[in-house]
C-alpha positions in Angstrom: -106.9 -13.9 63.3 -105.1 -10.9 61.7 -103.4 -8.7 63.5 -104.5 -4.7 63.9 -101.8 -3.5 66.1 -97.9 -4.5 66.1 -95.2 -2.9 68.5 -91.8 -4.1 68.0 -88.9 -2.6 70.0 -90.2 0.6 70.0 -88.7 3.2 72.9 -89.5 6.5 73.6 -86.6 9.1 74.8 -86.7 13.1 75.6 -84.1 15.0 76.5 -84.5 16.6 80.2 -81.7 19.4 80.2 -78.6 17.8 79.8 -79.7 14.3 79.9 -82.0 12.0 78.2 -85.0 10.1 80.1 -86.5 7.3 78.8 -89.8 6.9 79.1 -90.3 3.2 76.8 -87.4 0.9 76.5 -88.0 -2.0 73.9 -91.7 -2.7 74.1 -92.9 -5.2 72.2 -96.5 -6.9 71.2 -99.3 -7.5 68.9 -103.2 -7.4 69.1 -105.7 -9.0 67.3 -108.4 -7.5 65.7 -111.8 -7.4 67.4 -110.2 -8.2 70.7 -109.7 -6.1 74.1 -106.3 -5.4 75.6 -105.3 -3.4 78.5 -102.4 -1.0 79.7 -101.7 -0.9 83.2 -99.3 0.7 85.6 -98.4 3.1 88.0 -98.3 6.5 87.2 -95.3 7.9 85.6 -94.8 4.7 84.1 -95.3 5.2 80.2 -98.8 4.0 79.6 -100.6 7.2 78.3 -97.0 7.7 76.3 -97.2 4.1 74.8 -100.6 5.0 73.7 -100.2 7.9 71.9 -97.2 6.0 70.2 -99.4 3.4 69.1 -102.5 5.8 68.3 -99.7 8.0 65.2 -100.0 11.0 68.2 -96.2 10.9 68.6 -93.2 9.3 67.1 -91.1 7.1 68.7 -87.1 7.4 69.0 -87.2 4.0 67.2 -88.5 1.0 67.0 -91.8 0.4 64.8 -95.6 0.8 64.7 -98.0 -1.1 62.3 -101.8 0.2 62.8 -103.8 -1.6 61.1 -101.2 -1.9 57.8 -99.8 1.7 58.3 -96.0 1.7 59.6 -96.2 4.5 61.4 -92.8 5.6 61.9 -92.6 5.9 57.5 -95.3 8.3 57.7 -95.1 12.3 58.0 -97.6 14.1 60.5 -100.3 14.4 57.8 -100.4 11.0 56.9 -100.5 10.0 60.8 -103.5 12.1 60.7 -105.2 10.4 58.0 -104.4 7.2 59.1 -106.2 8.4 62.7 -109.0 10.0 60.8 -109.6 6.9 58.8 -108.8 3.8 61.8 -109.1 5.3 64.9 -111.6 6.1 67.6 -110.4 8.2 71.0 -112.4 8.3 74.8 -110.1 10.2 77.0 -110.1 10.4 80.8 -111.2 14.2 80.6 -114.1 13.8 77.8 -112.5 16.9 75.3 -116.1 17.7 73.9 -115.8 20.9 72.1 -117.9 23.2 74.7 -119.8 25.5 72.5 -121.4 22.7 70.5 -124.4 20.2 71.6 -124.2 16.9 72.1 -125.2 15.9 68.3 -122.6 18.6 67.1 -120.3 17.1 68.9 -120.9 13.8 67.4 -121.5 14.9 63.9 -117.5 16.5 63.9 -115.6 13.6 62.7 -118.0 12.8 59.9 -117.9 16.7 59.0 -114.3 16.6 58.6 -115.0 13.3 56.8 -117.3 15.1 54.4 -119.6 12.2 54.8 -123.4 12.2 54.3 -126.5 11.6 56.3 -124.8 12.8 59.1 -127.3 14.5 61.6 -129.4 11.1 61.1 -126.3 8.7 62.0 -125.4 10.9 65.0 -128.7 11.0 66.5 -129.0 7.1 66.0 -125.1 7.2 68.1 -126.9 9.2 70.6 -129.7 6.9 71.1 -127.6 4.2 71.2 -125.7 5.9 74.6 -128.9 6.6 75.8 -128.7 10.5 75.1 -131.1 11.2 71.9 -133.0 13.2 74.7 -130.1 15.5 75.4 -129.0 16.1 71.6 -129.5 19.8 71.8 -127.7 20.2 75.5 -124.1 21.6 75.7 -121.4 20.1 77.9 -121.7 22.2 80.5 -125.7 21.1 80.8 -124.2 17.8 80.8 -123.3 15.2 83.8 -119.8 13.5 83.7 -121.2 10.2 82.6 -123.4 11.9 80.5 -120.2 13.4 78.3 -118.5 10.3 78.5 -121.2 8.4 76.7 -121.4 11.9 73.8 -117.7 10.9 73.2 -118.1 7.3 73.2 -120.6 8.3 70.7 -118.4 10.6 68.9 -115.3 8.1 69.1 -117.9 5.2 67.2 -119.3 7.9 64.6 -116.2 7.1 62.2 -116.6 3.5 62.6 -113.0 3.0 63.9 -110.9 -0.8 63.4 -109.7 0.8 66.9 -111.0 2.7 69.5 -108.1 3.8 72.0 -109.2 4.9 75.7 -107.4 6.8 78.1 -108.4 6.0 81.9 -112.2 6.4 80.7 -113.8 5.8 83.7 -111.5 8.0 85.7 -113.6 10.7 86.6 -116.6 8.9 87.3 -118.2 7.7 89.8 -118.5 4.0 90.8 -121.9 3.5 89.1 -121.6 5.5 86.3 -118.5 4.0 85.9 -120.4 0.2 85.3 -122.4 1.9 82.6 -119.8 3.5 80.3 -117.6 0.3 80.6 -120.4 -2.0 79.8 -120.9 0.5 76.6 -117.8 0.5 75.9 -117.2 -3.5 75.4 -121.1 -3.8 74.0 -120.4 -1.5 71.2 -116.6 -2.8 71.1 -118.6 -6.7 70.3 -121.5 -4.9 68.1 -118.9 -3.0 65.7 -115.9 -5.4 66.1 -113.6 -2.9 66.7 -110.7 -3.0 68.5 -110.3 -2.0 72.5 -107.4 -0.5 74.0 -107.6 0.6 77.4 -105.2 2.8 79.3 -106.1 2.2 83.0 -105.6 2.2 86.8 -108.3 0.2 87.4 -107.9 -3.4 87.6 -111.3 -4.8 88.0 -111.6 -3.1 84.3 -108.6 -4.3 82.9 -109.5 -7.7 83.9 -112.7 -7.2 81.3 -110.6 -7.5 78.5 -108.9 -10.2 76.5 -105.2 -9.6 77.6 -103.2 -7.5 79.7 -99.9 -6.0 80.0 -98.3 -3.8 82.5 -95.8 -1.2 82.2 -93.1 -0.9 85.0 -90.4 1.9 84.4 -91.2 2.1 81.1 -90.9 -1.3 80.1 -93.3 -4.6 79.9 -93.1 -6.6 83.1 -96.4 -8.5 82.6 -98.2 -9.9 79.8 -101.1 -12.2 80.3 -100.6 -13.8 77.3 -97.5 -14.8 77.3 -97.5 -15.4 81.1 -94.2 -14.0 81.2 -94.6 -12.6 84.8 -91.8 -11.1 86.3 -94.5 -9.3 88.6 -97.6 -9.6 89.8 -100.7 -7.2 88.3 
């Protein structure tokens, strides 16, 4: 199967006064596309950095990047953007609906700036899909939590991404709302064959997916796939 994702050496440093902290120190793998992978850890230890590495949001101190063909680190901020725009999907722990548009607004905003067509149409079918045609005309604020959650699950899916790239998506819900969102998350991940990547605390969740890894002091101490364990999960 091809690979969508590669990381090879890449490390992250920023300079903290007079010193430098590393964040990511030689982290390395590859994904496959269509599968699920996980990023675990405690916090403070580089996962939500390592994301935003692999998603073009940032650029590494070195090491490389391939996202789905693009190597990243040979690419200025507006190319980044257009690889996002054109590969990538985003859930994030905190929802980041715009708050003075509905629901379907909401939705329709990556196909805007994609100056596609048939737009209202396809984001009303998103919404149905999430369960939320019913609330298209609602604003965030009319909105539960899980309720959001599923808009930008809908909004991450309206560009049709190879990827989709979520940031502790169930951290702000509650237990039961939480079993819906994932199990919409990995149905639509199987329905569209895009790629998962989950950022997550939650091990009962990152035990849904194909693979995991976990990040310890900014470097890989786990991966389930290689089974090269030098700690537990």
């Amino acid at each position: 199967m091809a690979s969508i994702l590669k990381v090879q050496d890449l490390t992250k440093t920023y300079k903290s006064g007079s010193k430098n902290l590393t964040v990511l120190k030689n982290v390395n793998f590859e994904i496959e596309k269509g599968t699920s992978f996980s990023i675990v850890g405690p916090s403070g230890s580089g996962k939500t950095t390592l994301l935003g590495l692999c998603a073009g949001l940032d650029r590494a101190s070195s090491g490389k990047v391939v996202l789905n063909g693009h190597a990243l680190e040979t690419l200025n901020e507006d190319q980044r953007a257009a690889v996002r725009n054109q590969n990538v999907g985003f859930v994030f722990q905190n929802f980041q609906l715009l708050p003075t548009l509905t629901a379907l607004e909401n939705v329709m905003v990556p196909m805007e700036l994609r100056k596609e067509k048939n737009i209202r149409a396809r984001s009303l079918e998103l919404l149905d899909r999430v369960g939320l045609a019913d609330r298209h005309d609602h604003y965030p604020t009319q909105l539960s939590g899980g309720e959001q959650q599923r808009i930008s699950i809908a909004r991450a899916f309206s560009n049709q991404p190879e990827i989709l790239f979520a940031d502790e998506p169930t951290g702000n819900l509650d237990e039961e709302t939480s079993e819906k969102v994932e199990e919409l998350l990995f149905s639509l991940n199987k329905e569209a064959g895009t790629t998962l990547i989950l950022v997550t605390h939650d091990l009962e969740l990152a035990n849904k997916t194909n693979r995991i890894i976990r990040i310890k002091g900014g470097q890989v101490v786990f991966d389930s796939e290689l089974a090269n364990t030098e700690t537990s999960i």
